[in-house]
N, C-alpha and C positions, 0 to 999 in steps of 0.2 A: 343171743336170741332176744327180741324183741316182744311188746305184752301183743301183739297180733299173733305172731307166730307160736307165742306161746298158746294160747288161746285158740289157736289151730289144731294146733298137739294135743291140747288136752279133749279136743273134739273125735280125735280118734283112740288109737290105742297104744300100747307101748311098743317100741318095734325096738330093734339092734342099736339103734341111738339115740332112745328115749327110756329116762327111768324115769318115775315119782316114787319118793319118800316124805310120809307125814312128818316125821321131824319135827313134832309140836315145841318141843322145850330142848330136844338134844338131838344129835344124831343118832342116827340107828347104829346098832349093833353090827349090822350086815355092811354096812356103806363101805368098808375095804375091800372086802369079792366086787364089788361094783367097781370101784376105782381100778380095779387090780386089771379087770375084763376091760372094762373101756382102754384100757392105755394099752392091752396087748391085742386086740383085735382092730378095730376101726375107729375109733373114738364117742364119747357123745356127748348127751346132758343128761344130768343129775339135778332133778326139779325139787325143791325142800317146800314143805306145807301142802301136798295134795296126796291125797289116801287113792290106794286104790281097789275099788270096792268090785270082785267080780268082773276086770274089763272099763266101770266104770269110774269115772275121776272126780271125785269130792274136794273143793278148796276148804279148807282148816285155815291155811295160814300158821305162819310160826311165830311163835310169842316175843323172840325175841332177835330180831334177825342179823343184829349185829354178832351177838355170841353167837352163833350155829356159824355165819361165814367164818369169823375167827379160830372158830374149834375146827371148821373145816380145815381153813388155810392150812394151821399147824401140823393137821396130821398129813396133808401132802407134803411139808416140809419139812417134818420131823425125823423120828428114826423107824417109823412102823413101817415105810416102805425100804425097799434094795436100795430103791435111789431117790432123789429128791423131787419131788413134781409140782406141778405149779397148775392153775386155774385163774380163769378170769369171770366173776360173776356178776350177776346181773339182779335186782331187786324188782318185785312189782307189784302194784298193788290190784287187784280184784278185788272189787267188792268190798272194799274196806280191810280186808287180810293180805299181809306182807308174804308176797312167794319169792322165795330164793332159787334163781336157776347156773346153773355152774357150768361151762364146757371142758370135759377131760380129753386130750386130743391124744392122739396113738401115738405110739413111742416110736422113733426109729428101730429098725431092726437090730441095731447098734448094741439098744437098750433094754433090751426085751428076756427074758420074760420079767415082769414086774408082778412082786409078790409081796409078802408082807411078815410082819412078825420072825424075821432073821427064818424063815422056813419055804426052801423053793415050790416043795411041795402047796404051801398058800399059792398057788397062781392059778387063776381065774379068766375063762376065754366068755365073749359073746357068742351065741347061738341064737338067733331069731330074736324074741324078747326075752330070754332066759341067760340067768347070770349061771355057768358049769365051769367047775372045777377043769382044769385044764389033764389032759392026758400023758400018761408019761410019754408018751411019741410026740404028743404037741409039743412037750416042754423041750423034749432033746430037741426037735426040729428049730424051735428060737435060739437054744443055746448054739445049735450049729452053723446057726444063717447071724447068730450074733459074730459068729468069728471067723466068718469066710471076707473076704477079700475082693470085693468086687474089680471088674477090668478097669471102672470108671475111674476107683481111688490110687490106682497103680500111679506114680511118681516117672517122670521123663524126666531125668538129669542129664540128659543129652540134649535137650531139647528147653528152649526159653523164650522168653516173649518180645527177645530178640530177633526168632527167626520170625517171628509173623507179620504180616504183610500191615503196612500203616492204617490200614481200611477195615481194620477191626473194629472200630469204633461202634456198629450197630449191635455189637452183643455185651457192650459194657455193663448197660444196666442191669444185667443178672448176676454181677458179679459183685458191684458196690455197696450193696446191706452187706455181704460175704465180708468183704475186705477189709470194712469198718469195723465188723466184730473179730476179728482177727487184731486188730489191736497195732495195724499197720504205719510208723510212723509219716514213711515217706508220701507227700503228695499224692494222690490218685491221679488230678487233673492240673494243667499247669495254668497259669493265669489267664488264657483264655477258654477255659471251663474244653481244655481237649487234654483225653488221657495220654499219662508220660509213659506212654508204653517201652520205647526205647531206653527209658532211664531203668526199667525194673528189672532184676536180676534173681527175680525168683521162680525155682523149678514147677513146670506145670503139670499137672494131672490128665489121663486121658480124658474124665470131662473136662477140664479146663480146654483144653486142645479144641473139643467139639464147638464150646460155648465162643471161645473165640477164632473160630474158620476163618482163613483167610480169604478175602472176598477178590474177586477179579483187580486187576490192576485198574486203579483210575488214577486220576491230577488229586496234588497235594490240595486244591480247593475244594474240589468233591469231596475228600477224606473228610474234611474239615466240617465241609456241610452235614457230611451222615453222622460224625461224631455227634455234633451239636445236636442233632435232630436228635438221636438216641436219648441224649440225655434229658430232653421235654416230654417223655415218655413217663417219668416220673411222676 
């Protein structure tokens, strides 16, 4: 978030994906029901140095803005959560006082419910501008939709990237951040920046399936041409 945007925010009110905490010298006491609700509901920010007085929003500033991100950071990456979280924040000044703004982004369903102090019962949902303890129906509902099996991640071991037709090349780009982080040694692309589909022998997923549809038969030069093009999309 950016010092317009923030200073947009602070013009209005607090909604589902906007907190302030004064935070003068430490974090609050409360900042983990906050974290807890942002990462199981929709995401948001956590603004550090602005009070909020009745609806209205007073800039403080925090005194020391390096320690307050650091004491953040540690406790997203410490043991007070299920699991480990991470933030990316932002500094700024108004007025002469350092405001610290943080975005907490929602967790996969994968991941969820996220709670704190080794106790499930700590888990915390968003409600309008209101941090609420999460419900026992809420919580089974994440734990159940954490262990269900979607159609998408089902595995075709019959099926490879063999059968797919050369002309796949327009849906590559959705898949190459993926691929990288998988830790994949072999080539993606072969020295003329066109994917070695034919060379890959690994099984694909129903979305994988979707992501790379086979496209009507065209000439090995057309293929060539939409590969290339896919990849300046980047």
């Amino acid at each position: 978030m950016n010092r317009d945007q923030l200073l947009k925010r602070l013009s209005g009110i607090e909604w589902d994906d906007f907190e302030v905490k004064e935070a003068r010298v430490a974090l609050p006491d409360d900042i983990a029901k906050t974290i807890s609700a942002f990462s199981n509901t929709t995401g948001g920010h956590i603004v550090f140095g602005v009070k909020d007085n009745d609806g209205k929003f007073t800039i403080g500033g925090v005194e020391s803005p390096d320690k307050i991100q650091n004491d953040f950071i540690m406790l997203l990456r410490g043991e007070k959560f299920n699991i480990p979280l991470s933030s990316k924040g932002d500094v700024h000044h108004i007025d002469g006082k350092a405001v610290l703004v943080f975005r907490i982004e929602e967790m996969p369903r994968q991941a969820k419910p996220v709670y704190f102090n080794g106790d499930i019962r700590n888990t915390f949902v968003r409600i309008g501008a209101s941090t609420q303890k999460a419900s026992k129906p809420e919580v089974e509902r994440m734990l159940r939709e954490a262990s269900e099996k979607t159609s998408d991640s089902m595995r075709l071991d019959d099926f490879g990237v063999k059968d797919l037709d050369e002309s796949t090349g327009e849906g590559i780009t959705k898949i190459t951040d993926g691929w990288t982080r998988m830790g994949y040694d072999k080539p993606l692309f072969n020295d003329d920046k066109e994917i070695n589909l034919f060379e890959l022998t690994l099984p694909l997923t129903s979305r994988g399936l979707k992501v790379l549809r086979p496209l009507p038969e065209i000439s090995s030069e057309e293929a060539s041409a939409r590969t290339k093009r896919a990849l300046s999309w980047h």
